[in-house]
NUKE-852733 format. One record per residue: residue in three letters; x, y, z of N, C-alpha, C in turn. Coordinates in nm, 3 decimals. Example, Ala and Ser with C-alpha at 12.3 -4.5 7.8 and 13.67 -1.06 7.14 Angstrom:
2
NODE  aa     npx     npy     npz    capx    capy    capz     cpx     cpy     cpz
NODE ala   1.319  -0.569   0.780   1.230  -0.450   0.780   1.320  -0.330   0.780
NODE ser   1.285  -0.225   0.708   1.367  -0.106   0.714   1.290   0.003   0.787
//
This chain:
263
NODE  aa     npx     npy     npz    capx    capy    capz     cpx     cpy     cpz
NODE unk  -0.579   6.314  13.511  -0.670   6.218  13.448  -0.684   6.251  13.302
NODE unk  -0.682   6.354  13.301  -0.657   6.436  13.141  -0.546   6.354  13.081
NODE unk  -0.455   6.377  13.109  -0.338   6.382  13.053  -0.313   6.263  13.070
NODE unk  -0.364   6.131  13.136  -0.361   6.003  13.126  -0.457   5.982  12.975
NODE unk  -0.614   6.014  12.995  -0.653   6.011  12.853  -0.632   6.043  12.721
NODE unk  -0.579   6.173  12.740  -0.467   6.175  12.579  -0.412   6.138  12.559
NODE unk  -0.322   6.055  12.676  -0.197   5.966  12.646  -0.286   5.812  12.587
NODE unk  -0.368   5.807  12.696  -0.413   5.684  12.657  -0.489   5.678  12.477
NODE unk  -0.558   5.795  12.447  -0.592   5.801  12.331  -0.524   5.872  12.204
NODE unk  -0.372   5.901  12.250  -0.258   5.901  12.154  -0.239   5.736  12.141
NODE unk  -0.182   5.675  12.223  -0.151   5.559  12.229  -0.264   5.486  12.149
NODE unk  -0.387   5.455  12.188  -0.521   5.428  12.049  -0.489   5.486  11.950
NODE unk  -0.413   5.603  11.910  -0.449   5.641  11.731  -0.301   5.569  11.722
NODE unk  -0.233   5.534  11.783  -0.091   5.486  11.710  -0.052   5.373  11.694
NODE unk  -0.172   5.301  11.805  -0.159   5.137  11.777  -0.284   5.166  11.630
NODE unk  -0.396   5.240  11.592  -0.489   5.198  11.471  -0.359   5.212  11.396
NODE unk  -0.270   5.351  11.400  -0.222   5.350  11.294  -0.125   5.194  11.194
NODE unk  -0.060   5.179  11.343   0.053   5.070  11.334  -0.039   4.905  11.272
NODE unk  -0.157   4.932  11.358  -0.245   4.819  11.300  -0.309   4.855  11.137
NODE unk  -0.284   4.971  11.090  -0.358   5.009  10.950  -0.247   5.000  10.878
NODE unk  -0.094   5.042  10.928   0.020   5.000  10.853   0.017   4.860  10.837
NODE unk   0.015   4.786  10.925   0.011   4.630  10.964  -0.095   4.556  10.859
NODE unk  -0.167   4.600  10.863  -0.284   4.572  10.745  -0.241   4.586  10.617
NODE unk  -0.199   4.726  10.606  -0.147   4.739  10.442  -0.006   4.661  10.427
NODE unk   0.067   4.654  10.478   0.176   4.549  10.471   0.132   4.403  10.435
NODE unk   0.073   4.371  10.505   0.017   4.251  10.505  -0.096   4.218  10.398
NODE unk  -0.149   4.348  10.347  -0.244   4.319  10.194  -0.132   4.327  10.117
NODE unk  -0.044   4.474  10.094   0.062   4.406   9.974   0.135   4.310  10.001
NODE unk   0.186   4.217  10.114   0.232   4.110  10.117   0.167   4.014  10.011
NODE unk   0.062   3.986  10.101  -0.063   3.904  10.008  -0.082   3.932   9.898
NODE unk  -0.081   4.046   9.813  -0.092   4.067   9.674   0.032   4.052   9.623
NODE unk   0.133   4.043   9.641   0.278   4.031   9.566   0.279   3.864   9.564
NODE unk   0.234   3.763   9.721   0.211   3.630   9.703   0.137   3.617   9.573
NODE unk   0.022   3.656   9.577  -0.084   3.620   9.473  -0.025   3.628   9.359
NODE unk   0.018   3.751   9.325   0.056   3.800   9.187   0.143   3.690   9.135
NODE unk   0.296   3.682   9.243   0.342   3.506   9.248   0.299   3.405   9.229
NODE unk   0.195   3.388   9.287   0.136   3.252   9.307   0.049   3.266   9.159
NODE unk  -0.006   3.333   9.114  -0.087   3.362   8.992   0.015   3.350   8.852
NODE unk   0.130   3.393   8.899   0.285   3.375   8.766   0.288   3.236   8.759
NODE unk   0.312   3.182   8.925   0.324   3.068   8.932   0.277   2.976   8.848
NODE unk   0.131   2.994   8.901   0.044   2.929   8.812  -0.012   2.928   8.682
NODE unk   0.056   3.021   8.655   0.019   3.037   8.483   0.115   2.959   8.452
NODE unk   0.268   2.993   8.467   0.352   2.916   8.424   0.351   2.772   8.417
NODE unk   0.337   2.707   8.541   0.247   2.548   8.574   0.110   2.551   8.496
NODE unk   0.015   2.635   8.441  -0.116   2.583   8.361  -0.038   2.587   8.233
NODE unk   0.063   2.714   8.183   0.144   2.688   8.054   0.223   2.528   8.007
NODE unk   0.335   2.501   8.132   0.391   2.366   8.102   0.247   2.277   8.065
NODE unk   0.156   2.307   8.188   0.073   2.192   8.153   0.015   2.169   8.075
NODE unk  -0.048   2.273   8.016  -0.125   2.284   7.854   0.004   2.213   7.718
NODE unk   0.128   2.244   7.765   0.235   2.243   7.677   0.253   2.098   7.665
NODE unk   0.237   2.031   7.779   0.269   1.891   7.820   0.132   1.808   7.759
NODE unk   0.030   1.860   7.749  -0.074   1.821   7.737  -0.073   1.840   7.599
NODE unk  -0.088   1.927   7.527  -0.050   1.909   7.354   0.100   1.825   7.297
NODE unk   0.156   1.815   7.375   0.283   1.719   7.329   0.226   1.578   7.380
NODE unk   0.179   1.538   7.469   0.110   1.428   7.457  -0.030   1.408   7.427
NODE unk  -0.094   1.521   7.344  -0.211   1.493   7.296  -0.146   1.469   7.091
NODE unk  -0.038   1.501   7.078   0.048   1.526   6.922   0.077   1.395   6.957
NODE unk   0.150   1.332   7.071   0.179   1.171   7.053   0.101   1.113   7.034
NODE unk  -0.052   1.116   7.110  -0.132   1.053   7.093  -0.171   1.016   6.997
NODE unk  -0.226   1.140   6.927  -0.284   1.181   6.790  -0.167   1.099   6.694
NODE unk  -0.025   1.070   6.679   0.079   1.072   6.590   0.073   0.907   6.576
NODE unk   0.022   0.845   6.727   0.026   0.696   6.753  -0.078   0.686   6.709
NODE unk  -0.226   0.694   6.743  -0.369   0.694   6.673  -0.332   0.703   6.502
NODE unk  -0.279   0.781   6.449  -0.282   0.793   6.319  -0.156   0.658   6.252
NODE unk  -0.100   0.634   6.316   0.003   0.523   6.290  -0.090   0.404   6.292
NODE unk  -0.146   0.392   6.437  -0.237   0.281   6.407  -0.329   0.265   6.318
NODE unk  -0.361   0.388   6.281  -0.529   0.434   6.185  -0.433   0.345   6.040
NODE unk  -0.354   0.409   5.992  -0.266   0.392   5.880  -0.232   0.226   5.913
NODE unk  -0.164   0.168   6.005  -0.166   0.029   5.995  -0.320  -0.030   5.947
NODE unk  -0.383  -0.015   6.031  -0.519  -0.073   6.069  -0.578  -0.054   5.865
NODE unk  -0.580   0.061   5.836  -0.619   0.113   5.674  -0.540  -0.018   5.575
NODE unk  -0.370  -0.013   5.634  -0.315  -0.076   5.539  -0.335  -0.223   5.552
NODE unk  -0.406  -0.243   5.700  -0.449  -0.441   5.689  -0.565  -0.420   5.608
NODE unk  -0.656  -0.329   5.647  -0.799  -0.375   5.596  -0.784  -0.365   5.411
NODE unk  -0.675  -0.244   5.416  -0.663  -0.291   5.249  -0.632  -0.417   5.215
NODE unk  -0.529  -0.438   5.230  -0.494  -0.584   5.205  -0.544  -0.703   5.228
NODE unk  -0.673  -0.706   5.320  -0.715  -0.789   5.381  -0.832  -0.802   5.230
NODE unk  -0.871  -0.664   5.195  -0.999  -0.620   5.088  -0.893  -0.623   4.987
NODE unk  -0.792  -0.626   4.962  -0.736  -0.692   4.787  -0.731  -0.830   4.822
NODE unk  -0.686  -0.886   4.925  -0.649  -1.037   4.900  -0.829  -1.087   4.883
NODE unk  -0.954  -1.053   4.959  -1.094  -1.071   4.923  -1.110  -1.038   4.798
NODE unk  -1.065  -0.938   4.741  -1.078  -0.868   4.633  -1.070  -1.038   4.544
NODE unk  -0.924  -1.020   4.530  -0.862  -1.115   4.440  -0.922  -1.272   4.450
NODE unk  -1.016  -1.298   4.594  -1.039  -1.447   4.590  -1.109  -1.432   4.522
NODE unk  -1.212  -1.323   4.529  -1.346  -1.345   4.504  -1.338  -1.357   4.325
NODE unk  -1.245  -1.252   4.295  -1.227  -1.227   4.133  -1.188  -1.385   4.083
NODE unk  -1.060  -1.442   4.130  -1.043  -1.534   4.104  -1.140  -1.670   4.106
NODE unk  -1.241  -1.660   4.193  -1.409  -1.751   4.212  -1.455  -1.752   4.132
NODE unk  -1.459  -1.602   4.087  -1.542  -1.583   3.954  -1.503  -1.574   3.804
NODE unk  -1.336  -1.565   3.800  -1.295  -1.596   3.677  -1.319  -1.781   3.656
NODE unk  -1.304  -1.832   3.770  -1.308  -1.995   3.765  -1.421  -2.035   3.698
NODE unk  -1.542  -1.956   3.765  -1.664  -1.993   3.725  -1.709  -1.931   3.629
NODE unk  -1.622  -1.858   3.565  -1.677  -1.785   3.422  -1.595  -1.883   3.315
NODE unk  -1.481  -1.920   3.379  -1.392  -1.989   3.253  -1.495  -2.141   3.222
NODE unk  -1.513  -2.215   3.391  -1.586  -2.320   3.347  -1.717  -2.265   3.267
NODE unk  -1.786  -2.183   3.308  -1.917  -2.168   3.193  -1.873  -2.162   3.053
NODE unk  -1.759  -2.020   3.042  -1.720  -2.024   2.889  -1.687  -2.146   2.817
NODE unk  -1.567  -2.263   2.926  -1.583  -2.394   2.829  -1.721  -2.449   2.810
NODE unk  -1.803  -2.423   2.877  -1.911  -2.534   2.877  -1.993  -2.431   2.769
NODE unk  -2.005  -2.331   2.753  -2.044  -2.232   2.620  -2.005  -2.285   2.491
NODE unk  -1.885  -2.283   2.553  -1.778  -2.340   2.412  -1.795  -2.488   2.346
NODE unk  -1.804  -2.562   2.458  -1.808  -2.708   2.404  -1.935  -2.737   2.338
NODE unk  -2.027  -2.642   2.443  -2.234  -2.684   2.323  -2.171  -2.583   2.172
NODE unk  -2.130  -2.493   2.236  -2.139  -2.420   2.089  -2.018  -2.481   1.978
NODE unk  -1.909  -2.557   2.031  -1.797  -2.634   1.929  -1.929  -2.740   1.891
NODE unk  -1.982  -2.777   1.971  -2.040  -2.911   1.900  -2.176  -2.863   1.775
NODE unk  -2.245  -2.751   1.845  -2.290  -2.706   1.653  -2.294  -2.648   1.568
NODE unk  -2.172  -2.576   1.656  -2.095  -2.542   1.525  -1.994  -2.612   1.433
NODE unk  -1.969  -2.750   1.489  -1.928  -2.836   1.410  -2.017  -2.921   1.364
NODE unk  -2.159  -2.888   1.403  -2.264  -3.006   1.250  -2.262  -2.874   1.152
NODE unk  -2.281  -2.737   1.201  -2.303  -2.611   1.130  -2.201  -2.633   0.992
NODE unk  -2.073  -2.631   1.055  -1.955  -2.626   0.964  -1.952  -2.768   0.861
NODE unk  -1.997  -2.864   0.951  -2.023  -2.997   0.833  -2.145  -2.955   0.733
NODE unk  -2.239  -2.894   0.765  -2.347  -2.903   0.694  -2.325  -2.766   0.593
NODE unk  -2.236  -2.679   0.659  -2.204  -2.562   0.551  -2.075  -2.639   0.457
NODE unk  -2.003  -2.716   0.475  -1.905  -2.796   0.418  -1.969  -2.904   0.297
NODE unk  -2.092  -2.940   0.362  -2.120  -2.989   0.277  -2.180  -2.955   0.168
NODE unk  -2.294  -2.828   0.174  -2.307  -2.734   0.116  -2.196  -2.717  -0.034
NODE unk  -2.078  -2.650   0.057  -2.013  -2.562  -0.020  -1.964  -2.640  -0.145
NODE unk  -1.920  -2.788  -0.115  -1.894  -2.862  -0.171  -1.959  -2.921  -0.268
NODE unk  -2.074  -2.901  -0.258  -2.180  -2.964  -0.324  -2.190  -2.870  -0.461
NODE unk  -2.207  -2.703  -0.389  -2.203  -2.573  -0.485  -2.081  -2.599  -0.596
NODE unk  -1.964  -2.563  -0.518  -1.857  -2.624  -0.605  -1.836  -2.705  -0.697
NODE unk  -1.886  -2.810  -0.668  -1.878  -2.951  -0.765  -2.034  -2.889  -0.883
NODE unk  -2.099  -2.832  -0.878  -2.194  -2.782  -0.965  -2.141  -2.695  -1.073
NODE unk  -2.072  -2.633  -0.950  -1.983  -2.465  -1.042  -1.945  -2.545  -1.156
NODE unk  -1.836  -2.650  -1.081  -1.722  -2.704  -1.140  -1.789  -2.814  -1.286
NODE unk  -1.894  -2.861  -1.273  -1.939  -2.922  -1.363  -2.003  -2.805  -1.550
NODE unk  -2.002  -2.685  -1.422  -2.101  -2.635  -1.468  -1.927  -2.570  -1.628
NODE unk  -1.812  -2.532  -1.515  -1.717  -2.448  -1.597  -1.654  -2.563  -1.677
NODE unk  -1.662  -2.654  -1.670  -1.625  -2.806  -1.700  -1.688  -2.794  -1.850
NODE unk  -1.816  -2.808  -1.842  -1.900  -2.838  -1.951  -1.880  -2.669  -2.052
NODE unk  -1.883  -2.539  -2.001  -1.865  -2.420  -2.052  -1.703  -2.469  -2.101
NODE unk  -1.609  -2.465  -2.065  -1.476  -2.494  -2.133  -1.505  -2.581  -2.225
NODE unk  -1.551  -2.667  -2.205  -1.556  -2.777  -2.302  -1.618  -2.758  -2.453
NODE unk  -1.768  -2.645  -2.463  -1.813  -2.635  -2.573  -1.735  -2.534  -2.610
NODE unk  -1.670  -2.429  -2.557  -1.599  -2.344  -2.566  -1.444  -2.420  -2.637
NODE unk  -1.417  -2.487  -2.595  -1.350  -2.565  -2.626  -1.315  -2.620  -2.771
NODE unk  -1.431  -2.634  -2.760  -1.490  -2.755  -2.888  -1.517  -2.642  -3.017
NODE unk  -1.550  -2.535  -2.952  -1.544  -2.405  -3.076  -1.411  -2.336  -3.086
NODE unk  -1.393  -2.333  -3.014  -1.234  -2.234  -2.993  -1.175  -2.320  -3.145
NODE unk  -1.141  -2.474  -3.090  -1.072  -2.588  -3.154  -1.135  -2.580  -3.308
NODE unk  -1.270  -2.590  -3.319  -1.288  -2.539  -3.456  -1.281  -2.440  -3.528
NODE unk  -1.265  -2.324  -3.497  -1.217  -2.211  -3.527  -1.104  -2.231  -3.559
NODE unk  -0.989  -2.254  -3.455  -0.849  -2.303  -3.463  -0.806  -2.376  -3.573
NODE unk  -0.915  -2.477  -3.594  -0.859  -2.587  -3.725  -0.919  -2.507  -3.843
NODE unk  -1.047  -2.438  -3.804  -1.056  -2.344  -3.984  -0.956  -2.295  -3.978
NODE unk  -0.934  -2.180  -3.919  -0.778  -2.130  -3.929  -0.656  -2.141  -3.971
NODE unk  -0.632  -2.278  -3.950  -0.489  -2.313  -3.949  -0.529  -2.392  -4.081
NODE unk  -0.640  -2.441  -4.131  -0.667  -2.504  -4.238  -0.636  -2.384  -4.397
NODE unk  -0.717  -2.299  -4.302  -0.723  -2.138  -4.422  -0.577  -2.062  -4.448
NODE unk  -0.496  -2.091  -4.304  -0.404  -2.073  -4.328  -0.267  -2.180  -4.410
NODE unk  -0.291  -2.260  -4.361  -0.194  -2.378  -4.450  -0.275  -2.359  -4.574
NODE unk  -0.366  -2.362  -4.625  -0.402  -2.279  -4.793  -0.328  -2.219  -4.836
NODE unk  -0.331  -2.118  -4.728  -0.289  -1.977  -4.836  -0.102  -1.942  -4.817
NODE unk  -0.072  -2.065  -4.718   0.105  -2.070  -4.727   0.117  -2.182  -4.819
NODE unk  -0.001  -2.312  -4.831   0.080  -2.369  -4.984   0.096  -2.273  -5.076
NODE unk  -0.020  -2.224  -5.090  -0.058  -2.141  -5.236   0.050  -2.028  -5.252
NODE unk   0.107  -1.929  -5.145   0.176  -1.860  -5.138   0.354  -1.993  -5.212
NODE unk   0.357  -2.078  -5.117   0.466  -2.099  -5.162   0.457  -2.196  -5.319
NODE unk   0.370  -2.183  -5.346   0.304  -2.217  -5.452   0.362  -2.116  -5.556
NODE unk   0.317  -1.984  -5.518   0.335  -1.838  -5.642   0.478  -1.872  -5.597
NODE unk   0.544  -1.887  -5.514   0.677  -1.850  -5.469   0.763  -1.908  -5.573
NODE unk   0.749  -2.058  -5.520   0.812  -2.123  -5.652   0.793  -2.113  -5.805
NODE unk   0.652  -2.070  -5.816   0.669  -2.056  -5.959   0.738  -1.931  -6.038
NODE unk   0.748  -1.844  -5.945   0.826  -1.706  -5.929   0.972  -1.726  -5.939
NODE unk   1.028  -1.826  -5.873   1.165  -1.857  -5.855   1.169  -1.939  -5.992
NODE unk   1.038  -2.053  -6.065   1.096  -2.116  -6.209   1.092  -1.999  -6.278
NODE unk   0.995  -1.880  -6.249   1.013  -1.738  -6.383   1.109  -1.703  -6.347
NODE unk   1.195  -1.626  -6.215   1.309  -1.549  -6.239   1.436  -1.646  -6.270
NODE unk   1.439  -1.783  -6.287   1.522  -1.866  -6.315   1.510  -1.915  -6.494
NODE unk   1.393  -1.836  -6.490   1.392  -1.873  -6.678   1.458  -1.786  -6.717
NODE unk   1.540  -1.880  -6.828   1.667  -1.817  -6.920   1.599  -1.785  -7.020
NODE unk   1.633  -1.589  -7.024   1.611  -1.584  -7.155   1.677  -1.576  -7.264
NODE unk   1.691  -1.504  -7.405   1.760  -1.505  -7.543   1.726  -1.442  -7.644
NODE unk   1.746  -1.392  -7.694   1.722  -1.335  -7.808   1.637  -1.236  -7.822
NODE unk   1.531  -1.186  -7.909   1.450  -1.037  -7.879   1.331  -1.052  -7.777
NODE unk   1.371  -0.925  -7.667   1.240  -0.914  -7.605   1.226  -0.822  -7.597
NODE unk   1.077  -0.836  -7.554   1.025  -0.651  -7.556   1.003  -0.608  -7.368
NODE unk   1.031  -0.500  -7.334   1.035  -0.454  -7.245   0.904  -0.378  -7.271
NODE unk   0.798  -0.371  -7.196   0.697  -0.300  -7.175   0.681  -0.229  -7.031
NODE unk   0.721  -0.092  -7.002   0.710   0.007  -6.907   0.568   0.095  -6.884
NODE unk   0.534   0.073  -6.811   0.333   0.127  -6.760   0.372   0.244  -6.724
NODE unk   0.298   0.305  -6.812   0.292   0.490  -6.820   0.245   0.537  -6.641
NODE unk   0.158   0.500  -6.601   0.146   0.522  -6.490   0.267   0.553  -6.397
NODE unk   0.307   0.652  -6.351   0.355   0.752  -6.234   0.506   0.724  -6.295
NODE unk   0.529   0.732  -6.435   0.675   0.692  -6.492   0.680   0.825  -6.548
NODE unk   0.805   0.883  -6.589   0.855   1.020  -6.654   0.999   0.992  -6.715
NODE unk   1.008   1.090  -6.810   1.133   1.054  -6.826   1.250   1.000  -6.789
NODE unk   1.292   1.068  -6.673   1.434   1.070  -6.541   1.432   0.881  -6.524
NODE unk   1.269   0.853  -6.498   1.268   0.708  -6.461   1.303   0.629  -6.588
NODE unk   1.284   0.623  -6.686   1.310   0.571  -6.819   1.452   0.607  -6.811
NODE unk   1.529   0.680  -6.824   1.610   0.729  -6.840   1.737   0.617  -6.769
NODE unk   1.703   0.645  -6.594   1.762   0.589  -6.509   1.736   0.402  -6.516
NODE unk   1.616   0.393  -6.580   1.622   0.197  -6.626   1.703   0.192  -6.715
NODE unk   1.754   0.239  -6.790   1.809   0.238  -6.923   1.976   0.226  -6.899
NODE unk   1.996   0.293  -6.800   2.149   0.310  -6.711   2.142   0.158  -6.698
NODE unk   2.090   0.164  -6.615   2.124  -0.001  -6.559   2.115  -0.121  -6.606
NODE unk   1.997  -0.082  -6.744   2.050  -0.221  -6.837   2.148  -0.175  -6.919
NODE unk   2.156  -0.113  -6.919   2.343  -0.058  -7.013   2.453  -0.171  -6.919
NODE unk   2.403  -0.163  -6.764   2.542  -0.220  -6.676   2.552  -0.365  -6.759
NODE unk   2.443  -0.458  -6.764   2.426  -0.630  -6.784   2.469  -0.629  -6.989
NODE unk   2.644  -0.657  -6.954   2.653  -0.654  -7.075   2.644  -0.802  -7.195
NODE unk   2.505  -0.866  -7.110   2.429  -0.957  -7.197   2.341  -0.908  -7.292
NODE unk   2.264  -0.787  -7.259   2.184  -0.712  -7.308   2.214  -0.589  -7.425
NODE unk   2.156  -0.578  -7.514   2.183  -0.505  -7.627   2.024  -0.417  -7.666
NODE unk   2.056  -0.295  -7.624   1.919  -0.206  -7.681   1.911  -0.217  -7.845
NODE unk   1.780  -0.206  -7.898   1.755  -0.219  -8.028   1.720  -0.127  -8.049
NODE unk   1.565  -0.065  -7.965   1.494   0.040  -8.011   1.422   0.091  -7.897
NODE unk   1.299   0.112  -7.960   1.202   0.169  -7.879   1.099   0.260  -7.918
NODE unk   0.949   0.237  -7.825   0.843   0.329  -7.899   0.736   0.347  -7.737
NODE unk   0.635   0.458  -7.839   0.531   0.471  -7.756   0.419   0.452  -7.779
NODE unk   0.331   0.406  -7.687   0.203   0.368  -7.727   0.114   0.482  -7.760
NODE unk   0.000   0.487  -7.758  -0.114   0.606  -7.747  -0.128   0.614  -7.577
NODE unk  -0.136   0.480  -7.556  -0.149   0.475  -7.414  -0.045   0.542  -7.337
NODE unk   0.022   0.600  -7.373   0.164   0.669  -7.278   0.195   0.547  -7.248
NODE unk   0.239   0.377  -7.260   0.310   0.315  -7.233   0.458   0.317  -7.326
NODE unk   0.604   0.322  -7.297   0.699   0.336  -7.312   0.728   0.189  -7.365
NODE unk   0.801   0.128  -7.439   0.841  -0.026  -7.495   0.939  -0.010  -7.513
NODE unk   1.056  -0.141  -7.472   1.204  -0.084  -7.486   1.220  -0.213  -7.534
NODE unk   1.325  -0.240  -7.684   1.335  -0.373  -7.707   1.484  -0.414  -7.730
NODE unk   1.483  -0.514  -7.670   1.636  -0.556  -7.627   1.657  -0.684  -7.673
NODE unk   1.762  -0.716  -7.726   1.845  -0.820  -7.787   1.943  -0.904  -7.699
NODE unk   1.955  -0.979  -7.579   2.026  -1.103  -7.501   2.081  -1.150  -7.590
NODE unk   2.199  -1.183  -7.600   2.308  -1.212  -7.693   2.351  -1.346  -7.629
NODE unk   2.294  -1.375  -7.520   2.350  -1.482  -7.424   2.242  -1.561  -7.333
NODE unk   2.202  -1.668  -7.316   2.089  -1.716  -7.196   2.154  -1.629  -7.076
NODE unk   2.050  -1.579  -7.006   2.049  -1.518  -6.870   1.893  -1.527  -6.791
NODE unk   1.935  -1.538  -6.687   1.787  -1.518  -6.550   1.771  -1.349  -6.585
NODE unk   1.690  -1.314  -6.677   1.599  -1.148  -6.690   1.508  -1.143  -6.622
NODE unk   1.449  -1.239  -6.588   1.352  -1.135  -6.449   1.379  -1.142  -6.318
NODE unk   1.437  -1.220  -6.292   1.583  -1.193  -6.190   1.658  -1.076  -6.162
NODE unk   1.724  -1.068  -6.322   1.756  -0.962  -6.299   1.694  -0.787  -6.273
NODE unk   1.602  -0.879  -6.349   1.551  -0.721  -6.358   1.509  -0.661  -6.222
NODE unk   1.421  -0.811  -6.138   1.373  -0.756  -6.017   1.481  -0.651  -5.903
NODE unk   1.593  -0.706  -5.938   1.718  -0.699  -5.856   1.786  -0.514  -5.881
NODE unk   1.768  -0.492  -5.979   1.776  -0.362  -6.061   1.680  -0.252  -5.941
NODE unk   1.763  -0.151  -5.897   1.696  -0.043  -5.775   1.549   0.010  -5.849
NODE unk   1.555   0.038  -5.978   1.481   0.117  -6.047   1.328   0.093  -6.075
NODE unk   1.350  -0.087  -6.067   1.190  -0.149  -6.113   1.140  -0.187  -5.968
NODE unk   0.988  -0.138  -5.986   0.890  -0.155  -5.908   0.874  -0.364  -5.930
NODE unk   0.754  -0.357  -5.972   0.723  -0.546  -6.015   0.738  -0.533  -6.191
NODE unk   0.749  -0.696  -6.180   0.802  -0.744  -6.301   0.654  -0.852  -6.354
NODE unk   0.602  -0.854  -6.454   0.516  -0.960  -6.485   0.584  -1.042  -6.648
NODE unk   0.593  -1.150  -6.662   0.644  -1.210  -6.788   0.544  -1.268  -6.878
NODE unk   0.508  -1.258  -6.999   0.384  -1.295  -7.112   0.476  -1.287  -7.220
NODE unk   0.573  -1.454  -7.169   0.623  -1.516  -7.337   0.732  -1.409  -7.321
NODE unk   0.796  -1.326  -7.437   0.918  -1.232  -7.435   0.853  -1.128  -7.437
NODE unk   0.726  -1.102  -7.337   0.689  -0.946  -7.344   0.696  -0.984  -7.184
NODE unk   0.775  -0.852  -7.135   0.778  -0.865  -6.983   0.721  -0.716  -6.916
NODE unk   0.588  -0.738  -6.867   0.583  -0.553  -6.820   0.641  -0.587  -6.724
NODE unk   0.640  -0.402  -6.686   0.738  -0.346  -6.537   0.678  -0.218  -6.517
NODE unk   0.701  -0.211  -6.387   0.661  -0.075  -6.368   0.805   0.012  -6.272
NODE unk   0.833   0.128  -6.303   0.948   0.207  -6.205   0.938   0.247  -6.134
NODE unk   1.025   0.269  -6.017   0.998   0.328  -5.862   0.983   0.471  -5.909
NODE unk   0.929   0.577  -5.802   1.005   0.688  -5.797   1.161   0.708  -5.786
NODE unk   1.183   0.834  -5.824   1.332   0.879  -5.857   1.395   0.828  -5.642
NODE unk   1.368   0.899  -5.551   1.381   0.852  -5.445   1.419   0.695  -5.414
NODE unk   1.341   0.664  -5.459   1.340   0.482  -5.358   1.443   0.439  -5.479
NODE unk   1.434   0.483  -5.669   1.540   0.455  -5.724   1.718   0.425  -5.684
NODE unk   1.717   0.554  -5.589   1.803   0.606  -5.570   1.860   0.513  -5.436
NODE unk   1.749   0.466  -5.372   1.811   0.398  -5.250   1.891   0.258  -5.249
NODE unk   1.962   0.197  -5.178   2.080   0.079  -5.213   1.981   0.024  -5.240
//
């Protein structure tokens, strides 16, 4: 009976054992499933998350396509409003501006008549006014002008008056003895000297003599053997300054030696 119970309670520790192997087999079974089933499923929550952001990126990519259409009607929808409305209101600004324009063309065209008439009026005053100023101005200028030309036609008769009678003296022929009278004033010898040359050249002329005054005037008296123009000549002579004639006394006065000397 012994030896049935040890058998029988060998046999109990070898079925716990086989049942405690059986157990642990069967937990790491189950944990290697799990661990599987847990890969598994990560991998399947991975695709799915993966799948789920690739169609949450379409979504999002279509949403923003539409967003961007939808933006680019409402723009256009808000320029073409834009533009009616602008265009409403350029209409109705242009009609006001004509209608601005037409009250204000109309007084500013009595404005412009009544400043026209004005100006015109000023003008024609000015104009009367520079009208009448020219005119006394005028009227003096013109008398001035005619003293003038009166004072002047005087003094060109009178001039050609001396002229001609200058041309009957240097055309009077003279003859026979005259006296040469030379004005001491700024005369010296050299100048006496050098007149004396040159009536030597006119061999009409014949020296006689000669004297001096107190006055330092020099007298040279000469004998024309022939009618000749002598104060003609004489003027013509480099040496004499002016010539004056009193009957057969003729003064003269002499250049300097310089201007003598010139043609």
């Amino acid at each position: 009976m012994a030896e049935i119970k040890e058998r029988q309670e060998v046999e109990v520790d070898e079925t716990q054992v086989l049942i405690a192997e059986f157990r642990q087999k069967i937990t790491e079974a189950l944990q290697r499933e799990h661990f599987a089933l847990r890969m598994l499923a990560e991998q399947e929550a991975s695709h799915i998350v993966e799948g789920a952001w690739a169609k949450a990126e379409g979504i999002i990519a279509k949403a923003t396509e539409e967003a961007e259409h939808f933006v680019d009607e409402a723009r256009q929808k808000a320029n073409e409003e834009a533009d009616k409305i602008t265009g409403q209101a350029r209409q109705r600004a242009e009609l006001l501006l004509q209608e601005a324009e037409a009250h204000t063309r109309a007084k500013a065209k009595e404005k412009v008549k009544r400043e026209e008439e004005r100006i015109i009026r000023k003008a024609r005053e000015e104009a009367e006014t520079i009208v009448a100023r020219a005119r006394r101005t005028a009227e003096k200028e013109s008398g001035n002008i005619i003293a003038a030309a009166k004072k002047e036609a005087k003094q060109v008769v009178q001039s050609a008056r001396d002229e001609a009678r200058a041309e009957i003296a240097e055309g009077r022929l003279f003859e026979g003895d005259v006296e040469l009278q030379i004005a001491s004033s700024f005369t010296d010898s050299t100048q006496i000297r050098s007149f004396k040359e040159c009536l030597a050249k006119v061999t009409q002329i014949k020296a006689t003599g000669e004297s001096l005054s107190s006055d330092g005037d020099c007298s040279l008296y000469i004998t024309i053997v022939e009618p000749i123009p002598l104060l003609y000549i004489l003027k013509k002579m480099p040496t004499v300054g002016s010539v004056t004639a009193q009957d057969k006394r003729i003064q003269l006065t002499l250049k300097n030696e310089p201007d003598a000397a010139a043609p």
